[in-house]
C-alpha positions in Angstrom: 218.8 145.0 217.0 221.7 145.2 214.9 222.1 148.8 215.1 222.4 149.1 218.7 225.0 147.0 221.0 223.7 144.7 224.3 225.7 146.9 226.4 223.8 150.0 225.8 220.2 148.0 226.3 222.0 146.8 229.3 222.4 149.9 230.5 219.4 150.9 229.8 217.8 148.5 232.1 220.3 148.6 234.9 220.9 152.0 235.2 219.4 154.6 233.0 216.0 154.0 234.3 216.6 153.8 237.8 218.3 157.4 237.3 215.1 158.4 235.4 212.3 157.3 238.7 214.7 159.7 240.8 213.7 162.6 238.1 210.0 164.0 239.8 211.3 163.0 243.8 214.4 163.8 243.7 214.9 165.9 240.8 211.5 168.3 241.4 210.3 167.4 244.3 213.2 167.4 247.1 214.8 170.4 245.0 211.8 172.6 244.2 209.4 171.8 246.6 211.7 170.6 249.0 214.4 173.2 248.6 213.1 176.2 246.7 210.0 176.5 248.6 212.1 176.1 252.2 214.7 178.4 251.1 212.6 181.1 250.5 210.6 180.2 252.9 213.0 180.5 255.8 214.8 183.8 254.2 211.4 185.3 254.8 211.4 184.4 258.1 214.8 185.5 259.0 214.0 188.7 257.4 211.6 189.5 259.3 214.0 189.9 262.0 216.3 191.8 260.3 217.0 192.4 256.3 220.9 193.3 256.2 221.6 190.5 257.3 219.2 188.2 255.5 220.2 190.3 252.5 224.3 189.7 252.7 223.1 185.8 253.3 221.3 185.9 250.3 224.0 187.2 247.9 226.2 184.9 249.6 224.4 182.4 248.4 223.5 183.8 245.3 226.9 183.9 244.6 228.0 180.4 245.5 224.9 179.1 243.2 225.7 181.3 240.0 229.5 179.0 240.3 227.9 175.8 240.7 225.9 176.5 237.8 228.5 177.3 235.7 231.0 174.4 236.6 227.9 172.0 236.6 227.6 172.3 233.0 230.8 170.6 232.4 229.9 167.6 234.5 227.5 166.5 231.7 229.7 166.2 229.4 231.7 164.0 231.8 228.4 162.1 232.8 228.2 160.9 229.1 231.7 159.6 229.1 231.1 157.6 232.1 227.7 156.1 230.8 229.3 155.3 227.2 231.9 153.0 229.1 229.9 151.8 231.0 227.9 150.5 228.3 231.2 149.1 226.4 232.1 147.3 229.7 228.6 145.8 229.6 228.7 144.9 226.2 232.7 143.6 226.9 230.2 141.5 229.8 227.8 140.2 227.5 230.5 139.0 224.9 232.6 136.6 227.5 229.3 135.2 228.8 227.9 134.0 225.2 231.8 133.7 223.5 233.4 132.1 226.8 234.0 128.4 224.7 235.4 130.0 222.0 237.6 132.5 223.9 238.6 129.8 226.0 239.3 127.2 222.7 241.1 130.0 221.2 242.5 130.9 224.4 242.7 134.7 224.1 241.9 135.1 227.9 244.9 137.7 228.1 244.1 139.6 225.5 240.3 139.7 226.4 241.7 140.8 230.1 243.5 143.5 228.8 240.8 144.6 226.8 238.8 145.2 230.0 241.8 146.8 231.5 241.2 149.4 228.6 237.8 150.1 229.3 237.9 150.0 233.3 241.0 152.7 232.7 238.5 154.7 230.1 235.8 154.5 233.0 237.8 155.4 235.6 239.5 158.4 233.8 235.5 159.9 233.1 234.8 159.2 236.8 237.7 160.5 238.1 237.1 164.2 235.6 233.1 164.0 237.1 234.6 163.4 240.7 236.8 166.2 240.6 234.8 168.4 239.1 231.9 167.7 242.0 234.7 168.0 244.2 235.7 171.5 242.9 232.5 173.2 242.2 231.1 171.5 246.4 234.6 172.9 247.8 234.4 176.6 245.9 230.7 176.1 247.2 231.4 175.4 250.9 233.9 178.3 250.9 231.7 181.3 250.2 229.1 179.8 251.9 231.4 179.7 255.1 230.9 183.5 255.0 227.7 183.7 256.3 228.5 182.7 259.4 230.9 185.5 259.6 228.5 188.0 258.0 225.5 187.1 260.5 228.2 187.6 263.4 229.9 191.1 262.6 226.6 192.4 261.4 224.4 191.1 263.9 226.9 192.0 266.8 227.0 195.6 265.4 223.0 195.6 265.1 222.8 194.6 269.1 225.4 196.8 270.2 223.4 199.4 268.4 220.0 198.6 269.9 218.5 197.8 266.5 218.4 194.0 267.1 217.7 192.4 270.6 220.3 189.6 271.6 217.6 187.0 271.2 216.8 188.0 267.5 220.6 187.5 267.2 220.3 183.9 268.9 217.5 183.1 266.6 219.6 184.3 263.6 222.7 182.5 264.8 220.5 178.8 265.5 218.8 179.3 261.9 221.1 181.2 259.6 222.5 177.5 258.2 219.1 176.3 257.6 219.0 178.0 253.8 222.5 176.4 253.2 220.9 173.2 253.9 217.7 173.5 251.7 220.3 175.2 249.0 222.2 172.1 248.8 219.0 170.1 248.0 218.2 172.6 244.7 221.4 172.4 244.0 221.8 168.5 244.4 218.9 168.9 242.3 220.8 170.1 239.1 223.0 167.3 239.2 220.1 164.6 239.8 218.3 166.2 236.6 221.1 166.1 234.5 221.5 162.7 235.0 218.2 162.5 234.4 217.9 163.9 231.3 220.9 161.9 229.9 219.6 158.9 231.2 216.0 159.7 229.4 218.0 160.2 226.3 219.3 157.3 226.0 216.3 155.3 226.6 214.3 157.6 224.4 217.1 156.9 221.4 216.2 153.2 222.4 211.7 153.4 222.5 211.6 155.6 219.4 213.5 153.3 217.1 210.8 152.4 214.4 209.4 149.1 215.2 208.1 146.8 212.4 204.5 146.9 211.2 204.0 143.1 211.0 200.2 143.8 210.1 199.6 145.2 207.3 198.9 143.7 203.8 197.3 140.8 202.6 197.4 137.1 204.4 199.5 135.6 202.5 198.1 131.6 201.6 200.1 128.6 200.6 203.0 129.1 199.1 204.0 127.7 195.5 206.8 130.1 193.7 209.4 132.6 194.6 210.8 134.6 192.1 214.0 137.1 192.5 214.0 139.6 190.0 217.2 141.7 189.3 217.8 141.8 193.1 220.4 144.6 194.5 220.6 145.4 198.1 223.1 147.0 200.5 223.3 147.7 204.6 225.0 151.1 203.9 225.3 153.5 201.3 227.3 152.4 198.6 228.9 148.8 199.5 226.7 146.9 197.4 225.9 143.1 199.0 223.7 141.6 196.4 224.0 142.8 192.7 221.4 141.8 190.2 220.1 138.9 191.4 217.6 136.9 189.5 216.2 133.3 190.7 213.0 131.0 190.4 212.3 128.3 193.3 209.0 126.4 193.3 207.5 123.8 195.5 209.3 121.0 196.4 212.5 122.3 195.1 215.6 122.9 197.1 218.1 125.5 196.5 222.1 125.4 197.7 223.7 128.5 198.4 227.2 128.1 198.4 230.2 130.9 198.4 233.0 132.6 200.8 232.1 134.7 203.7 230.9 138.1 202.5 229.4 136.6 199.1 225.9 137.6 200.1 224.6 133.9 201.0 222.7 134.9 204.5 221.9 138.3 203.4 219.7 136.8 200.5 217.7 134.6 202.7 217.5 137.3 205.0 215.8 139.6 202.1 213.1 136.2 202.2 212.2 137.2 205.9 212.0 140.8 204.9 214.4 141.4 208.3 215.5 144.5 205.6 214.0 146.1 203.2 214.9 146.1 199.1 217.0 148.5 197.3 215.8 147.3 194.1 214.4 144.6 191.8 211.5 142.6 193.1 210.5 139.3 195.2 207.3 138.2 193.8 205.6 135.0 196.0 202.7 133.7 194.3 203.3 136.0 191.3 203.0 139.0 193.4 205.0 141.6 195.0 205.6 139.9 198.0 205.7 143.4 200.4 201.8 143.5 199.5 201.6 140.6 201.9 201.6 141.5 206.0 205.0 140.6 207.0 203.6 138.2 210.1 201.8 135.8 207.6 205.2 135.6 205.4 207.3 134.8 208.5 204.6 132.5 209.9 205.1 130.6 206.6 209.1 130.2 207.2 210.9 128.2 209.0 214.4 129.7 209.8 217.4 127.3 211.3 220.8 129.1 212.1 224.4 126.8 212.9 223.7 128.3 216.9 221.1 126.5 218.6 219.4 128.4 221.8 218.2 125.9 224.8 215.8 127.8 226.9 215.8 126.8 230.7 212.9 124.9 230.8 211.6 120.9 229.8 212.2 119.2 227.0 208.3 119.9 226.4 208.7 123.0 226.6 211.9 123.7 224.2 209.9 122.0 221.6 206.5 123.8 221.9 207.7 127.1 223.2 206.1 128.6 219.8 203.2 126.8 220.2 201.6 126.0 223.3 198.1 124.4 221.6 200.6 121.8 220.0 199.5 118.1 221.6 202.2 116.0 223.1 201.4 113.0 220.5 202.1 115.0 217.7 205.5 116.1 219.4 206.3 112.3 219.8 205.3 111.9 216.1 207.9 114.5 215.0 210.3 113.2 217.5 210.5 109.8 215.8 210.6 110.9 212.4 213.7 113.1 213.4 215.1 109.8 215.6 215.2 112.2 218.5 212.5 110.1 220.4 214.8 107.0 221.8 216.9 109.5 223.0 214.9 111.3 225.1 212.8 108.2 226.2 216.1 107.3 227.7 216.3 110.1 230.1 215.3 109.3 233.8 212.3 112.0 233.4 211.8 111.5 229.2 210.1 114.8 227.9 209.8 116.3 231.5 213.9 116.4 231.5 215.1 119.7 232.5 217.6 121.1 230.4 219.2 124.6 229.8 221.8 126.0 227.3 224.6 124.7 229.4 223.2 121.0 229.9 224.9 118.6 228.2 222.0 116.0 228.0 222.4 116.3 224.1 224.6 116.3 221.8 225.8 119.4 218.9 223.9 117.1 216.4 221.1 116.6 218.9 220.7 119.8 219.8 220.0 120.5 215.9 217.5 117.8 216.0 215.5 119.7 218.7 215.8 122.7 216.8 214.4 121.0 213.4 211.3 119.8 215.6 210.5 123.3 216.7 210.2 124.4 213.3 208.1 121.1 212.1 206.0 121.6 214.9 205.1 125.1 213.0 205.3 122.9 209.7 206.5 125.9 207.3 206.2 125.8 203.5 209.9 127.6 203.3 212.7 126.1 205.1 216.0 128.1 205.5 219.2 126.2 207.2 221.7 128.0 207.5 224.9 126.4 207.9 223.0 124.2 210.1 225.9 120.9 209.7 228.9 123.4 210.2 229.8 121.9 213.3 228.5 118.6 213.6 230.8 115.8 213.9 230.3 113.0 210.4 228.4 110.8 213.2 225.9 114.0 213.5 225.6 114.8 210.2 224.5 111.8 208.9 221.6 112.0 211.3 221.1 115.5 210.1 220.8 115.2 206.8 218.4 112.6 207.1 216.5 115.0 209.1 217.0 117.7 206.3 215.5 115.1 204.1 212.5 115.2 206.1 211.8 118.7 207.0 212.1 119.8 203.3 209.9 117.2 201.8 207.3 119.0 200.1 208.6 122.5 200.7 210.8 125.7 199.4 214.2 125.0 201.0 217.2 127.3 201.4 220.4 125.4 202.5 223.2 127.6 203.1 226.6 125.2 203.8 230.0 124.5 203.1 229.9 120.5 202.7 229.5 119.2 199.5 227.6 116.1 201.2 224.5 118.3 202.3 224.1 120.4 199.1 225.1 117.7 196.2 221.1 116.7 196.2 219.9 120.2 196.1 217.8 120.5 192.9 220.2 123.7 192.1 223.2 125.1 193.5 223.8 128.5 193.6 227.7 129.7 193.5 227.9 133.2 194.9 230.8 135.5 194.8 230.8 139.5 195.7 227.2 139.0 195.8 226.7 137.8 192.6 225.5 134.2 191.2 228.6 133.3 189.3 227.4 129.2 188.5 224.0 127.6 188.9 223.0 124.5 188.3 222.5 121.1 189.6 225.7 119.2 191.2 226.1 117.1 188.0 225.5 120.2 185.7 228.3 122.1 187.4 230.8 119.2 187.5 230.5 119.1 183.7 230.6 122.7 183.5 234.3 122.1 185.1 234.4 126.2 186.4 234.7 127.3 189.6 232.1 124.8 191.3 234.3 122.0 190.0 237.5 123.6 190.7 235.8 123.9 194.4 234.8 120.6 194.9 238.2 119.4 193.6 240.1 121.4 196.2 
């Protein structure tokens, strides 16, 4: 998912296959069948009632086909430019949707507008070279074709005049000389409608055959006591290294900070956990073993994963909670509820855990939305919590409440905090200080204050 943009999946959905269901009935059907078989058809008939004529027709024809061949060649090139901006206008769509409170905080709307002034003007230049190069190849088309008219007259005329075709062959001629223009236009449509086609497969095609995940295989993987990172090095592409030699033990009960700038490699190590990529080299052993001999759905279902973004689905309460597990009973939702001191709040709403809300509902707060999120993941109960930056924008009010929930959810498990604030990783049993992917300091808080390096200078500034 993060090798493709929304726009193009977008596209895929809205337009690509529609264009693909016209491939057989329009495509084949209407233009072989339909066409092909009609064209010929009729020219047979016609010929039977006289071949010079039929003949000049046909070339005619023959002629106005071999240039709409060739200039319909360049129209897929054009049909590609269209389709890519359409997809970056869909994406530019998708962005303002999900990004509209920050554009609006950061009040960029201008600069946003004229980004999609950019990318209607790079649409509209790609429609404008397709249109006109439909409209050329149709117009050169029409032209000769307007010939046979003129053919079927003079030669047909001549033919009567000279006794070899009766005036009602010639009125016959006359009434059903256009019909092969007609049935010529359908193949020819047909071109077009296939080359869509076959773009519009492609594109799907690049979507279907991207290699899904095999979840399956391996061994189940049991409760979880130790994690072990041996000389770890990973990187998204080619040479930019994110993670250098990275070596760490975490067992049971035991809570590790992750702390660092932007870049440092602090989500891309948790995300090495989930095996969401795959290792360049060194090892992750769980339980003492190589943890890729275990099937990659019993690791996950042994994580629980919570990111700074909360999603609310459109649904209940109920439902937000449980929407991973549907066998979960209602008491045991309550339960988790109270221990998280989510459960007065939503006992105070006119319709309790039957309360509809959606992402846009403001029933609950930043830090209360968190709190829903933390009682998804208990309702799973994981032996590995990850949080990442999961107090980043709470207000102090809201992250007092979370980190009492943090206390909770971690008890007894193998915790990952990613954060900023020294109040949520001070406790951890060791803090990890990470810097162009490498563990520079690690200790516990008091261990690192003593230490009086980087940590300290951090914590001091």
């Amino acid at each position: 998912m993060d090798k493709i943009h929304v726009g193009e999946i977008l596209e895929a959905i809205i337009n690509d296959i529609k264009e693909v269901s016209r491939y057989y009935t329009w495509g084949i059907c209407r233009s072989y069948f339909g066409g092909m078989i009609r064209l010929i058809g009729t020219l047979g008939v016609l010929m039977y009632l006289n071949i010079p004529i039929v003949t000049a027709t046909f070339f005619i024809y023959i002629i106005g086909f071999f240039i709409t061949f060739l200039l319909n060649k360049k129209s897929v090139k054009y049909i590609n430019l269209k389709r890519e901006a359409n997809a970056k206008i869909l994406n530019w769509s998708n962005e303002q949707v999900q990004g509209y409170q920050t554009i609006k905080a950061l009040e960029v709307e201008h600069q946003r507008m004229r980004e999609i002034k950019l990318l209607i003007t790079g649409y509209e230049k790609a429609v404008n070279k397709l249109e006109r190069n439909i409209r050329i190849y149709t117009c050169l088309y029409d032209f000769i074709i307007s010939f046979v008219g003129i053919v079927n007259i003079l030669i047909g005329s001549i033919s009567v005049e000279k006794g070899i075709l009766s005036y009602g062959s010639l009125i016959i001629l006359a009434r059903y000389i256009d019909q092969p223009e007609v049935y010529a236009k359908w193949f020819i449509e047909g071109f077009q409608i296939r080359n869509i086609c076959k773009i519009a497969y492609g594109k799907i095609e690049n979507i279907l055959k991207k290699e899904e995940e095999d979840i399956q295989t391996g061994k189940e993987l049991q409760a979880v006591s130790n994690i072990e990172f041996k000389n770890i090095k990973f990187s998204y592409i080619g040479n930019q290294t994110i993670l250098n030699d990275i070596s760490l033990e975490v067992n049971r009960n035991e809570s590790i900070a992750l702390i660092g700038r932007t870049g440092s490699g602090k989500t891309s190590l948790v995300n090495l956990i989930c095996r969401f990529y795959d290792l360049q080299d060194g090892e992750i052993k769980v339980n003492g073993k190589d943890y890729r001999e275990y099937s990659i759905k019993s690791l996950r279902n042994k994580i629980g994963y919570i990111m700074q973004k909360v999603v609310i689905f459109d649904g209940t309460i109920l439902e937000n909670i449980n929407y991973a597990n549907k066998d979960i009973k209602k008491e045991k939702i309550i339960d988790i509820c109270k221990k998280l001191h989510l459960h007065e709040k939503i006992v105070s709403l006119k319709d309790g855990y039957e309360t509809r809300i959606s992402n846009d509902t403001d029933v609950f707060s930043t830090g209360e939305k968190q709190l829903l999120n933390f009682s998804r993941i208990m309702i799973d109960d994981p032996e590995i919590i990850i949080l990442d930056e999961a107090t980043a924008s709470l207000s102090y009010k809201s992250e007092m409440l979370i980190r009492k929930a943090i206390e909770e959810i971690t008890k007894g498990r193998i915790s990952f905090i990613i954060a900023h604030r020294l109040s949520t990783i001070k406790n951890c049993n060791k803090i990890l200080l990470m810097k162009n992917g490498k563990i520079i300091e690690q200790g516990s808080h008091t261990e690192l204050i003593q230490k009086q390096g980087e940590y300290y200078n951090l914590v001091n500034t």
